[in-house]
C-alpha positions in Angstrom: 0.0 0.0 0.0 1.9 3.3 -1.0 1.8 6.1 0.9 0.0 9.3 0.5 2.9 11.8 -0.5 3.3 15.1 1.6 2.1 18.6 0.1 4.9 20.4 -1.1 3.4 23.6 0.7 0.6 24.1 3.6 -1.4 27.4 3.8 -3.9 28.8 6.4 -6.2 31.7 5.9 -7.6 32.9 8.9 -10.8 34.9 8.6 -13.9 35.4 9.4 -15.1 34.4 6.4 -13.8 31.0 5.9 -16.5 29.7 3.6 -16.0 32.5 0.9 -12.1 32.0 0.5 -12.8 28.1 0.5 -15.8 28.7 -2.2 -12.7 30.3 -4.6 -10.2 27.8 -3.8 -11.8 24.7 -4.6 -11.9 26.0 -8.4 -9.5 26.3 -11.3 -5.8 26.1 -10.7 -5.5 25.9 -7.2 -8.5 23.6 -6.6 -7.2 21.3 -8.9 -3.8 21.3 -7.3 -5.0 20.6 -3.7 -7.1 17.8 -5.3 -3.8 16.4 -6.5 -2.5 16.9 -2.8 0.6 19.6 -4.2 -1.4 22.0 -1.9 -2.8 21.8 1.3 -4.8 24.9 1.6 -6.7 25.1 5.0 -9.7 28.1 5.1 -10.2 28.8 9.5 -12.6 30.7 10.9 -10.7 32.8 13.6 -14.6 33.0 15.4 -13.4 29.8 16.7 -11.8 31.2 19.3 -15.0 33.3 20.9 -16.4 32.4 24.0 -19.8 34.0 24.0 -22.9 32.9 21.9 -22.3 36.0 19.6 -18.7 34.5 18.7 -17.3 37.9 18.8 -14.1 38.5 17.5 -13.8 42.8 17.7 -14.3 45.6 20.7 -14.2 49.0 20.0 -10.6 50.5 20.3 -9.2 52.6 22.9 -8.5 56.2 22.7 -11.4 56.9 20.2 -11.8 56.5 16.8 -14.3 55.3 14.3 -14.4 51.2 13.9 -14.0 48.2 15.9 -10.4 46.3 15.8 -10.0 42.8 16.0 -9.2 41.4 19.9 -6.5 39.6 21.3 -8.0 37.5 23.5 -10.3 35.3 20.9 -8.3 35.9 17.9 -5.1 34.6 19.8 -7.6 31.6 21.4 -8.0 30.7 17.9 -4.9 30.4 16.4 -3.3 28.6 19.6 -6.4 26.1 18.8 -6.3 25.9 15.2 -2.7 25.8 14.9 -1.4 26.5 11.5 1.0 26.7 9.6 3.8 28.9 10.3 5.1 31.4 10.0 2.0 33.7 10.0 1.6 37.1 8.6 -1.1 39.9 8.8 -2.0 41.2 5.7 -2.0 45.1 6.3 -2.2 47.4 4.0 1.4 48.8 6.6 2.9 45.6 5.3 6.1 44.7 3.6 5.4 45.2 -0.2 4.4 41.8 -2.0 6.2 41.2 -4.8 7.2 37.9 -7.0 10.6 38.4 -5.3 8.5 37.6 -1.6 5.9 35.0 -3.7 9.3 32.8 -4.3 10.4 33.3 -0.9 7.1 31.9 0.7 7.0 28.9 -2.1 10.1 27.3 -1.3 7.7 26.2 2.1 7.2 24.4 3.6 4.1 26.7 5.0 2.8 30.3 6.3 -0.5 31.5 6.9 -2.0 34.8 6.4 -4.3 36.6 9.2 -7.1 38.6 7.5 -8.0 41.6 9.2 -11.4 43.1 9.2 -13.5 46.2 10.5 -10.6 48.7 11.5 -7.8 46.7 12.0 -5.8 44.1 14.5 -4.6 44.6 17.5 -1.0 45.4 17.9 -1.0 42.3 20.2 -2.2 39.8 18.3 0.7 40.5 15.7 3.2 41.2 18.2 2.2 37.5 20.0 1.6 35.6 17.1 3.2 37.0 13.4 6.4 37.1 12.2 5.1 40.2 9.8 3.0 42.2 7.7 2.1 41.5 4.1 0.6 44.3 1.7 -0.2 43.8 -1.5 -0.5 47.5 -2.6 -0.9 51.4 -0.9 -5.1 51.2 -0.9 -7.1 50.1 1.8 -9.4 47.3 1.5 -12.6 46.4 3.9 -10.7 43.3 4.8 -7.7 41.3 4.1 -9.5 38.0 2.3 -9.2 39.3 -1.3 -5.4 39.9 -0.5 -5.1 36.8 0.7 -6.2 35.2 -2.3 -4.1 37.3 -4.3 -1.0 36.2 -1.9 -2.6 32.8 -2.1 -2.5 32.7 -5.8 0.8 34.3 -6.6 2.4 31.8 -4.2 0.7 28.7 -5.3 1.9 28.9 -9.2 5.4 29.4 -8.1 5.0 25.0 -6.6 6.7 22.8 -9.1 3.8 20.6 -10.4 0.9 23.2 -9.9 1.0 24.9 -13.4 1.7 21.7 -15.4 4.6 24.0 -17.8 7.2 24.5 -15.4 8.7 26.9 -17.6 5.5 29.2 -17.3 6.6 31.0 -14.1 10.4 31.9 -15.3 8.8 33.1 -18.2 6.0 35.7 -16.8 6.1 39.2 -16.1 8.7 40.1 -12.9 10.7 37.0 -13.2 13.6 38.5 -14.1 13.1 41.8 -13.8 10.7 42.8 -17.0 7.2 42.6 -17.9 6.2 39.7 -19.9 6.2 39.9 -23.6 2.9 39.9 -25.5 1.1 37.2 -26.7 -0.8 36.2 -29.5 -2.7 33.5 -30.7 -5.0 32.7 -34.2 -6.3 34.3 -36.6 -2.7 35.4 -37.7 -4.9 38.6 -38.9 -7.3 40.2 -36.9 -9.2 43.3 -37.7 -6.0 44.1 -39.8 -3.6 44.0 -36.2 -1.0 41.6 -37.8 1.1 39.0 -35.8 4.8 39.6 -36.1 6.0 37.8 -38.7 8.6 36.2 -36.9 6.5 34.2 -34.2 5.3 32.2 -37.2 8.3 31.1 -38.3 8.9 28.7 -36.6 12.9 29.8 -35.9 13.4 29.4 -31.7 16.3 31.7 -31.6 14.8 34.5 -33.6 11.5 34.1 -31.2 13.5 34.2 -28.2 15.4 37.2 -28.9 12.0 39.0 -30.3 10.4 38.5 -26.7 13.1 39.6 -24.7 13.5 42.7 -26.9 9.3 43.0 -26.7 9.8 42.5 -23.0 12.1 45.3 -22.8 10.6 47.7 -24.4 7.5 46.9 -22.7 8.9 47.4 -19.5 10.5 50.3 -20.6 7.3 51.9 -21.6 4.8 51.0 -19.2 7.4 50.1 -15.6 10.8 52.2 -16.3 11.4 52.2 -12.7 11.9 48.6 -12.9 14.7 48.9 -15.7 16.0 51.5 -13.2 16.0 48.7 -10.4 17.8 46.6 -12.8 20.5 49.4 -12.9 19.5 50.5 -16.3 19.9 48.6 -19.4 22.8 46.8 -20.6 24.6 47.1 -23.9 23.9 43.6 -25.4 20.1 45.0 -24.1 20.8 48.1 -25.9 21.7 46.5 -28.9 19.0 44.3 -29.2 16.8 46.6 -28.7 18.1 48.6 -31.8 18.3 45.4 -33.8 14.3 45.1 -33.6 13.3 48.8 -34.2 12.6 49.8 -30.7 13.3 53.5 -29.6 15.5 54.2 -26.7 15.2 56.3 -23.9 17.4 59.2 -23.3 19.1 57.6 -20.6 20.0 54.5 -22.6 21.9 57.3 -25.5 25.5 56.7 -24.4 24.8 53.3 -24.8 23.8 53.1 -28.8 26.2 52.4 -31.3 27.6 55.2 -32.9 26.7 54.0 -36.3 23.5 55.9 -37.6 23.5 54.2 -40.3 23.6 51.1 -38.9 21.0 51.6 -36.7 18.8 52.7 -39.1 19.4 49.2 -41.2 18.7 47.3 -37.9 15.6 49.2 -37.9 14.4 49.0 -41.0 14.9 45.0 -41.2 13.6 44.2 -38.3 10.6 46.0 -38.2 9.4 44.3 -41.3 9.3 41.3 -39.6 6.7 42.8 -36.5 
C-alpha cells in the first residue's frame, strides 16, 4: 500500500469568512492542485476562538476612533487552537510590499499563513504575540484582508513545481527577471488588420527568443521604467537588441547606442518588417 505523498506547501487563511475563501479555492488552478495533494490549503474561521454565543471577534478601540479592531483574546484563542501553519503574517495594507521576489520566498515552504483583518484593523498584540510580519499587497485600503489573501494565495501557489503543469511558465511571466512579460498572440494570424509579427510564425526558436526579450524590454521600458532603473539600467547587449528590432531608446540608454546611424537605421528598418 503506498503512501499518500506530503504537500509540497501548507497554507492557512484565517478569517472570518472562511467559507467564501474556500468557495474560490476549490476552483480552477488551485482547486485542482489541492485535489492532486501539491497544496494543502486550509480556510479557519478565527470566530473559533469566541467564548460568547455571539462568537465575537472585535471591541471598539481605545483612545477613540471610528471602527472596531479585532481582539486579542479570541483571535489569539483561535490560532493557539487551530494551529497552522507557520510562519503567520497579517496582511495590512502597513505591510512589507508583495512582490514575485516575496511570492518565491514563501513557495520554497514548507508553510505560512496569512491573518485577515477586518473592521478597523488588528490589535497590535495579536501580531506582536503571534506574526512574524506584515504582508501588503499595494498602498489602498481594502474592507478586509480576504481578497489579498487570495491574491497572496494565488501568486504563491503557481510558483510550486507541479501546480501549473509547464514549469517553464513561471520563469517566463512578467517580474521573473526583472521585465514585464512579452505579448502574446494566438490565431487568426490577422485580426481586424492588427497583424502577428511575422517572426513568431516562423517557426525559428532563436529569432522568437530574442524578439520576446527585446518585446519584453521595451514593454517594460514603456509601461514600468522604474523597474529597468532597479535593474540598474539597461545593458549594452540589451541596448543592442533593442536597436536590432526597431525599438526606440530612452534618453538615458543614448550613451549606450552604437555610434553607427547608419547602422542603426538598417537594424531598424529589417527588423521592423518582420513585426
Amino acid at each position: 500500500m503506498s503512501s499518500i505523498p506530503e504537500p509540497l506547501l501548507r497554507i492557512g487563511l484565517l478569517s472570518i469568512f472562511p467559507e467564501v475563501m474556500e468557495h474560490y479555492l476549490a476552483e480552477s488552478l488551485l482547486g485542482r492542485a489541492r485535489r492532486q495533494g501539491l497544496l494543502e490549503i486550509s480556510c479557519l474561521d478565527i470566530r473559533d476562538g469566541a467564548d460568547d454565543a455571539r462568537r465575537t471577534i472585535d471591541d471598539a478601540p481605545f483612545g477613540g476612533g471610528a471602527g472596531m479592531v479585532l481582539a486579542p483574546e479570541p483571535v489569539v484563542a483561535a490560532i493557539e487552537r487551530l494551529e497552522p501553519p507557520r510562519p503567520i503574517y497579517a496582511m495590512s495594507p502597513s505591510g512589507r510590499p508583495f512582490t514575485q521576489s516575496l511570492a518565491g520566498e514563501l513557495a520554497r515552504g514548507p508553510g505560512f499563513s496569512l491573518l485577515c483583518g477586518r473592521y478597523e484593523g488588528i490589535d497590535q498584540r495579536i501580531i506582536e504575540e503571534c506574526c512574524q510580519g506584515e504582508i501588503s499587497i499595494g498602498d489602498y485600503v481594502l474592507a478586509g484582508g480576504e481578497l489579498a489573501a487570495l491574491v497572496v494565495t494565488e501568486a504563491v501557489s503557481r510558483l510550486v513545481p507541479g501546480v501549473l503543469g509547464n514549469e517553464e511558465s513561471p520563469g517566463e511571466e512578467s517580474f521573473s527577471v526583472g521585465l514585464l512579460e512579452y505579448p502574446h498572440y494566438t490565431r487568426p494570424a490577422d485580426f481586424r488588420g492588427r497583424v502577428v509579427p511575422e517572426v513568431l510564425r516562423s517557426g525559428d526558436h532563436g529569432k522568437i527568443a530574442a524578439w520576446r526579450r527585446a518585446a519584453a524590454l521595451h514593454k517594460t521600458l514603456r509601461v514600468r521604467p522604474d523597474l529597468i532603473e532597479v535593474r540598474g539600467g539597461l545593458t549594452s547587449p540589451e541596448v543592442q537588441l533593442l536597436l536590432q528590432h526597431g525599438y526606440p531608446l530612452p534618453s538615458s540608454a543614448a550613451g549606450l547606442a552604437p555610434s553607427s546611424d547608419s547602422s542603426q537605421d538598417a537594424a531598424s528598418s529589417e527588423e521592423r518588417d518582420q513585426q
